[in-house]
Structures are given as C-alpha cells and as structure tokens.
ROMAR-737660 format. One record per residue (C-alpha): residue number from 1; x, y, z; residue in three letters. Coordinates in steps of 0.5 Angstrom, whole numbers, plus 2048, in hexadecimal, padded with zeros to 3 digits. Layout:
<pts>
[pt NUM [X Y Z] ALA];
...
</pts>
This chain:
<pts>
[pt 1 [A16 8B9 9DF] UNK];
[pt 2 [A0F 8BA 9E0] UNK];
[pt 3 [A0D 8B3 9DF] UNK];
[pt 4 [A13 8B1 9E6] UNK];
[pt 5 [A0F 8B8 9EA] UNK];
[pt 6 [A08 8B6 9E9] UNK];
[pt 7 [A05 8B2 9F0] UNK];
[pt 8 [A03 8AC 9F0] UNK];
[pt 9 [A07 8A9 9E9] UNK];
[pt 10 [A0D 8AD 9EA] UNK];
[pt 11 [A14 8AB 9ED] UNK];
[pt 12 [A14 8AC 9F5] UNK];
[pt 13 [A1B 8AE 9F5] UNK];
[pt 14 [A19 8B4 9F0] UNK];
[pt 15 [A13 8B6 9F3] UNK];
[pt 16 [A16 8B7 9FA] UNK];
[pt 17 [A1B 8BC 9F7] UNK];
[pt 18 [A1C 8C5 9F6] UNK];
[pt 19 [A20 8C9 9F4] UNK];
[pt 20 [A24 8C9 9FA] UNK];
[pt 21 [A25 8C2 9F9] UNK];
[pt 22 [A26 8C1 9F2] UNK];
[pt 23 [A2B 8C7 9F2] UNK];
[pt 24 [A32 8C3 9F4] UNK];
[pt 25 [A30 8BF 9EF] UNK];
[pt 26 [A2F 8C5 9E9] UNK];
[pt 27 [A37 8C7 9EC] UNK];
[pt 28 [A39 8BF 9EC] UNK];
[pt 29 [A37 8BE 9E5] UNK];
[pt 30 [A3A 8C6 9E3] UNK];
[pt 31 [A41 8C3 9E5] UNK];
[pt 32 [A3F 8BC 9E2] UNK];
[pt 33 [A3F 8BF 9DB] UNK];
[pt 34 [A46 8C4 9DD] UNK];
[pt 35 [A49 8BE 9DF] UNK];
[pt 36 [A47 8BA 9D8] UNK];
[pt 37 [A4A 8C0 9D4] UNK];
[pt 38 [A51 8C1 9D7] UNK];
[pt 39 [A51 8B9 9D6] UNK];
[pt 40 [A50 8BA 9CE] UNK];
[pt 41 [A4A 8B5 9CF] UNK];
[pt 42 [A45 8B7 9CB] UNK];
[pt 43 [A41 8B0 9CB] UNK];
[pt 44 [A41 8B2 9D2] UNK];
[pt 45 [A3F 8BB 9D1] UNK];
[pt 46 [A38 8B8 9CE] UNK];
[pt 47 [A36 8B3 9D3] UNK];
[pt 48 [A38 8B9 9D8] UNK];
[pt 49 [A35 8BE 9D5] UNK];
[pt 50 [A2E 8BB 9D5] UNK];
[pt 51 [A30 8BA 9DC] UNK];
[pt 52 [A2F 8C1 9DE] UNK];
[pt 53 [A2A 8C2 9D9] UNK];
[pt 54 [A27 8BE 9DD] UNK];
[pt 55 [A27 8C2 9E3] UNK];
[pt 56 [A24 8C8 9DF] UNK];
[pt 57 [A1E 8C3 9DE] UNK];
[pt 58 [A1D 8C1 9E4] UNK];
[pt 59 [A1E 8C8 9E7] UNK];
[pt 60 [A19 8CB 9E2] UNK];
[pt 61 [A14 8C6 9E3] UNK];
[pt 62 [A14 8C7 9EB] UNK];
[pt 63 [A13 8CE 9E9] UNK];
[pt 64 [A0D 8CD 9E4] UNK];
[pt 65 [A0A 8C9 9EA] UNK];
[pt 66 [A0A 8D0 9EF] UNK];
[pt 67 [A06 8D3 9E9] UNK];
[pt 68 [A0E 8D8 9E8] UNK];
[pt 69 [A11 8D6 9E0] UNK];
[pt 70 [A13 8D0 9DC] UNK];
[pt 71 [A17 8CD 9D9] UNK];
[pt 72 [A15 8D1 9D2] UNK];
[pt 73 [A15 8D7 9D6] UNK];
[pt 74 [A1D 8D5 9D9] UNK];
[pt 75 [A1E 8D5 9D0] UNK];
[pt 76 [A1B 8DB 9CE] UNK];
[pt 77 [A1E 8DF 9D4] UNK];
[pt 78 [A25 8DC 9D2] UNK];
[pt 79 [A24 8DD 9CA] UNK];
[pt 80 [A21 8E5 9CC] UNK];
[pt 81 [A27 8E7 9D0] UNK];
[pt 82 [A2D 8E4 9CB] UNK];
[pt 83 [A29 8E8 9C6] UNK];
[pt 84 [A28 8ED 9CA] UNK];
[pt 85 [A30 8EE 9CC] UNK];
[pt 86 [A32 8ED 9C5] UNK];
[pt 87 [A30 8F3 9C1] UNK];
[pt 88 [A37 8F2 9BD] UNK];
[pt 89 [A34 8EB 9BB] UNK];
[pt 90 [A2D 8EB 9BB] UNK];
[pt 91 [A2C 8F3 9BA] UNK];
[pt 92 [A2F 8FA 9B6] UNK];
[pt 93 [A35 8FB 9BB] UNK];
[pt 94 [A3B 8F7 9B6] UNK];
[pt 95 [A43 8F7 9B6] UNK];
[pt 96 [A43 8F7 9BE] UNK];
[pt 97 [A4A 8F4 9C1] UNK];
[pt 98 [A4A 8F0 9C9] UNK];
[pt 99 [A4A 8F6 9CC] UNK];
[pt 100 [A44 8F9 9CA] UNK];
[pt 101 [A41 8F4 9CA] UNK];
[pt 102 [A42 8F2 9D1] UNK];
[pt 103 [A40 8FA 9D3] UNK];
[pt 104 [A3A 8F9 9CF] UNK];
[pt 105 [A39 8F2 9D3] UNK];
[pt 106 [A3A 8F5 9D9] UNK];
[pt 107 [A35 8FB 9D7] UNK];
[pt 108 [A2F 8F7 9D4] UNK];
[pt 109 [A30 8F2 9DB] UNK];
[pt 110 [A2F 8F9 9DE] UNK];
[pt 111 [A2A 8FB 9DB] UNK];
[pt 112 [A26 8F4 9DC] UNK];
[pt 113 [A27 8F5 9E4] UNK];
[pt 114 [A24 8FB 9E4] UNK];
[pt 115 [A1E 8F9 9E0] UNK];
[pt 116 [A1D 8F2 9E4] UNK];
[pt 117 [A1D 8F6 9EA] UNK];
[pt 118 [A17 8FB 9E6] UNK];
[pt 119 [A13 8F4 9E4] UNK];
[pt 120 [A14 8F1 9EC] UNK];
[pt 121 [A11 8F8 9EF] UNK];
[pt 122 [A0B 8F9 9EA] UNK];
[pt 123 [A09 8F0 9EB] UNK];
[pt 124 [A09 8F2 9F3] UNK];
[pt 125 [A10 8ED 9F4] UNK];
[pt 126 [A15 8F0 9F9] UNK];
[pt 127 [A1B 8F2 9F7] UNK];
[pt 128 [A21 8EE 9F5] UNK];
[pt 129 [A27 8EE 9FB] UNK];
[pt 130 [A2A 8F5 9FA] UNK];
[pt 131 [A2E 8F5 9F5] UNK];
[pt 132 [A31 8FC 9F6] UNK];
[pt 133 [A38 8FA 9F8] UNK];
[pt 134 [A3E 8FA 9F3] UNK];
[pt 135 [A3F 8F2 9F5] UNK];
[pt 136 [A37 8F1 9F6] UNK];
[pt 137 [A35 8EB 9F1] UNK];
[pt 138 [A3B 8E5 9F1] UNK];
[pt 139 [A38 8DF 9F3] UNK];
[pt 140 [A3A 8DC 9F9] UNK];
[pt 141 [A39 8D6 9F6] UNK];
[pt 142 [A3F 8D6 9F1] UNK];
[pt 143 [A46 8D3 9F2] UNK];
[pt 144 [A49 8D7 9F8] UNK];
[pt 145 [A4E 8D8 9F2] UNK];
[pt 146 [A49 8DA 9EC] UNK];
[pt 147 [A46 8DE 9F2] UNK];
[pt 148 [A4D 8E1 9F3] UNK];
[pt 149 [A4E 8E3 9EC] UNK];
[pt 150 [A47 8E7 9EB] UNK];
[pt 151 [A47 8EB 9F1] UNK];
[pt 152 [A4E 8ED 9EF] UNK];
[pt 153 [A4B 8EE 9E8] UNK];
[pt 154 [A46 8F3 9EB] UNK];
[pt 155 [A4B 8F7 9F0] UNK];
[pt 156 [A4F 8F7 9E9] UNK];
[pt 157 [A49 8FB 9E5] UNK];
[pt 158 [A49 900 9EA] UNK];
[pt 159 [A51 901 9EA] UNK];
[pt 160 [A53 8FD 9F0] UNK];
[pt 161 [A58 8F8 9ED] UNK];
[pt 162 [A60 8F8 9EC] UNK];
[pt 163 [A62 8FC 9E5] UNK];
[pt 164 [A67 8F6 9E4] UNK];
[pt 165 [A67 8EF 9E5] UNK];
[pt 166 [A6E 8F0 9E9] UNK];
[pt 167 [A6B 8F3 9EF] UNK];
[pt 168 [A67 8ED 9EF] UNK];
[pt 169 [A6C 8E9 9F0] UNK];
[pt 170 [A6F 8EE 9F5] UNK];
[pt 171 [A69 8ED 9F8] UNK];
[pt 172 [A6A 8E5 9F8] UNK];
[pt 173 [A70 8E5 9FC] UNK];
[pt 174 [A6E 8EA A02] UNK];
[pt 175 [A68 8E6 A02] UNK];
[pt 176 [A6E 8E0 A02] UNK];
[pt 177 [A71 8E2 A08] UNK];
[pt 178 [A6B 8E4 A0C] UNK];
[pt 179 [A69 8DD A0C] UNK];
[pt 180 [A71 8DB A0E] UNK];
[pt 181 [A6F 8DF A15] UNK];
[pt 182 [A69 8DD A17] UNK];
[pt 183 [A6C 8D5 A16] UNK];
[pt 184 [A72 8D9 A1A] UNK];
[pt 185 [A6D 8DB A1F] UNK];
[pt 186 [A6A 8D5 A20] UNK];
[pt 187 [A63 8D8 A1E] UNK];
[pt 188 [A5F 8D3 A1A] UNK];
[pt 189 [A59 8D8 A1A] UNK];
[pt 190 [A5D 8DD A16] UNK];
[pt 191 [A61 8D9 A13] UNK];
[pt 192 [A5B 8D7 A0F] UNK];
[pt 193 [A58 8DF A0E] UNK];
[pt 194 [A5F 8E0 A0A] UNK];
[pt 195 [A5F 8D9 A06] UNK];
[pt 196 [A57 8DB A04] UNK];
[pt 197 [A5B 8E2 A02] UNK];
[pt 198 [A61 8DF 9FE] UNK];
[pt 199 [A5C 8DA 9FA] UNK];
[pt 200 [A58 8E2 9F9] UNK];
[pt 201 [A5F 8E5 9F7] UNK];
[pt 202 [A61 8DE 9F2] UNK];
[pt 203 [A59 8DF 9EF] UNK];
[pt 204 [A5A 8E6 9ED] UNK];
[pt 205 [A61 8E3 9E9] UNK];
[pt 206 [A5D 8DF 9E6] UNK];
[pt 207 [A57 8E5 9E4] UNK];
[pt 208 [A5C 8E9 9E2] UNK];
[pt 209 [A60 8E4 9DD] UNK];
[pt 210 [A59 8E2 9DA] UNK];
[pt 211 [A59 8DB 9DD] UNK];
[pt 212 [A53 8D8 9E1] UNK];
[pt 213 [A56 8D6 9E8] UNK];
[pt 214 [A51 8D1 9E9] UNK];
[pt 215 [A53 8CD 9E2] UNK];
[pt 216 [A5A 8CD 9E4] UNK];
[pt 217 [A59 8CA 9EB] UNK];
[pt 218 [A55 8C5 9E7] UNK];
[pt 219 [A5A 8C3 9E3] UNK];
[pt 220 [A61 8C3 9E8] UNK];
[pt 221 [A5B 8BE 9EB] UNK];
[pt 222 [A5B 8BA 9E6] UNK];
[pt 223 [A62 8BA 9E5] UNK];
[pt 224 [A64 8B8 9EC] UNK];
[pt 225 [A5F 8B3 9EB] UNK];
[pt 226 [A64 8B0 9E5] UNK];
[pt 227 [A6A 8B1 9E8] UNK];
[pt 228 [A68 8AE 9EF] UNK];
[pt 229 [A65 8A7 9EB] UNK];
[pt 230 [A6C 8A7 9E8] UNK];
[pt 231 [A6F 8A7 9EE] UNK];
[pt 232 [A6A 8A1 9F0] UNK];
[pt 233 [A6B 89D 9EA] UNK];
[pt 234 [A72 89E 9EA] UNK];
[pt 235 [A73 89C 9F1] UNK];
[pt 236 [A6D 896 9F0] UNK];
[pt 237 [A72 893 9EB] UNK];
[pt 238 [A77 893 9F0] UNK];
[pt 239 [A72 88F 9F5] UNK];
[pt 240 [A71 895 9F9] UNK];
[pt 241 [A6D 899 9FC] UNK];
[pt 242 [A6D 8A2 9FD] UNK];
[pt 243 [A6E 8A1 A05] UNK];
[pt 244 [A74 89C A04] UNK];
[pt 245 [A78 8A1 9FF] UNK];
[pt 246 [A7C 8A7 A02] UNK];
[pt 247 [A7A 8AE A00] UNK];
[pt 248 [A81 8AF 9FC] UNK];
[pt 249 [A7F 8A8 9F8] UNK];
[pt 250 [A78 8AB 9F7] UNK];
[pt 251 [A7A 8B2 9F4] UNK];
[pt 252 [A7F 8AF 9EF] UNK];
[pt 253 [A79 8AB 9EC] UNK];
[pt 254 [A75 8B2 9EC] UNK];
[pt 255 [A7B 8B5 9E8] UNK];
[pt 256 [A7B 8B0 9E3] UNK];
[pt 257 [A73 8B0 9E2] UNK];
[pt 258 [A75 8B7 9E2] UNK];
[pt 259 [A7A 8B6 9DD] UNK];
[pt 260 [A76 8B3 9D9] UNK];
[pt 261 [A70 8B7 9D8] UNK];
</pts>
C-alpha cells in the first residue's frame, strides 16, 4: 500500500483517494465476508477478509501520510484493548459468567472514554462529539436495522425496554394497524413514518430473541432468491417467461420450492 500511495510510481486510482472515498468500500467489503459466511464458503471468507484487511492498510497508510498513526499503531491499540477488557483471560479476575463480563465489558469501555477524552484535552485536541446522552455514540453509519438494535441496547441498560417479549409483539400489531390507517387515509408520507416504526418494533423482537436482524433479513434474501429462480427455471422448461405466467401459477411453483427446502 505504501508502494501504490507514493507520487510518481504508484497507482493514480489510489493515489487520488481519502478516507471519505475509501470508506464505502471498507463497508462493501465488511458485508462481502458476511455474505461469504452465511454461504458456508470458506474459500470465499479468506479471499474476503483479506479484502477488508486491505481496507484497514489502506486507511492506515493514508493515516501515516497525515503524520496521525499506522498500521503498527492500528495492531497494538486493538491488541491493548482486547487484553484490557479481558481481565477474566489475560488478568487475575477468573470464573466470570456472560453477564459479568459484558458488565465488566461496558465498564472498562467506560472507563476508556473518560480517559481519551483526559488524553485529547491534554494534547490540545478538541473534544470528541458529546457523548453525554444515553443514546450518543451509535454510529450513523450502520445498517438502519443493526443501528436499531443498539440504540434500543443502550435505552435497555437504563431500564427503557419492554420486560416480556410479548409486549413486543403487542407493540407489533398496534404498530400494524397504524400503518393500515395511514394507507386508509391515503397519506403516504405517514405511511412511511409507521412503516419506519414497524421494522423498529420487529428489530426489537429480534433483540429480544437474541437474534441479529440484519442476518436474518440477509438470509430470507437469499432465500427469495432461490425460490424465485425455481420459479424461472420451472417456468424456463416449460418454454416460458415470469411475464407470461399467472400469479396463481407462480405461487404454486413457490410452494413447491418451499416444500422442497
């Protein structure tokens, strides 16, 4: 990476890139080695995680251009903090269960905060975005959905959360019949708010059940995929197109990929 960013001799495409540019790309290539693990490919994930492995050089050499850190700092920071929020591993505190160590997690993480913000003041550098709000510190950048997830996490550690999974589901349903209201009123606009708080209240479910919602919408995805092309192809043997066959046709066909599975 050093040898495609340096002027003169290195590529023109990396040369003219930043962080802002490189950064859709890091995301692209995080979802390309999910993408390669929910298929089971593991010929696929190492080809993948070099991928975004190459993302964190190329930041970090753009980085070290600035005179900031590289990629040997990128190393140690992540190896200090591992051993840093593991003390029931790398220190004295054995014998700890889930819960305390994610306490102890969010505790050490804590305690981190303060402390860069201490290191930040005394090198003169301005102070981060406040953090003083419960909900202050979720990325913008994730998935709508995983965004979801761990701002209701973060509400959930201050005791906003529904104590049983079935007021949940409760909350679904009335969330449900607002959106039928707006599409009875004709209001688009509002429609879209209460759509927005249906896929909030389902991505609460799926917190609530321990299951990642962003995996699962990945997965129904992918499995829409093969149902479909089971259509195409069933359709493809009868010499036939999608457009020329009946809803009721095509449905059948689903079933019987359904069935299948």
């Amino acid at each position: 990476m050093t040898a495609l960013r340096t002027p003169g001799t290195g590529c023109p495409w990396d040369l003219e890139q930043d962080f802002a540019s490189i950064a859709p790309y890091t995301i692209e290539e995080a979802y390309e080695v999910a993408d390669a693990i929910s298929r089971g490919d593991m010929d696929d994930l190492c080809d993948e995680l070099g991928d975004l492995l190459l993302q964190v050089a190329f930041h970090a050499q753009m980085a070290n251009e600035r005179g900031a850190f590289d990629f040997g700092d990128v190393v140690t920071a992540v190896t200090s903090k591992m051993i840093r929020r593991h003390p029931h591993v790398f220190g004295d505190e054995r014998g700890r269960d889930v819960a305390a160590v994610n306490q102890a997690w969010n505790e050490i993480k804590a305690e981190e905060k303060r402390a860069r913000a201490e290191r930040r003041a005394a090198r003169g550098l301005p102070p981060e975005r406040d953090a003083k709000r419960t909900l202050d510190g979720v990325s913008l950048g994730a998935p709508a959905l995983t965004r979801a997830v761990k701002l209701q996490d973060k509400a959930a550690r201050v005791g906003f959360d529904w104590p049983k999974t079935g007021m949940v589901i409760d909350k679904i349903r009335e969330e449900i019949d607002e959106v039928e209201v707006e599409i009875i009123n004709g209001d688009r606009e509002a429609a879209a708010g209460e759509v927005g708080d249906l896929l909030f209240a389902l991505a609460n479910l799926a917190r609530h059940l321990g299951v990642d919602p962003e995996a699962a919408l990945r997965g129904t995805n992918d499995k829409f995929v093969r149902r479909f092309s089971h259509i195409e192809d069933e359709l493809a043997n009868e010499g036939r197109t999608p457009e020329q066959a009946s809803l009721d046709e095509m449905e059948a066909l689903w079933q019987a990929a359904k069935g299948k599975e």
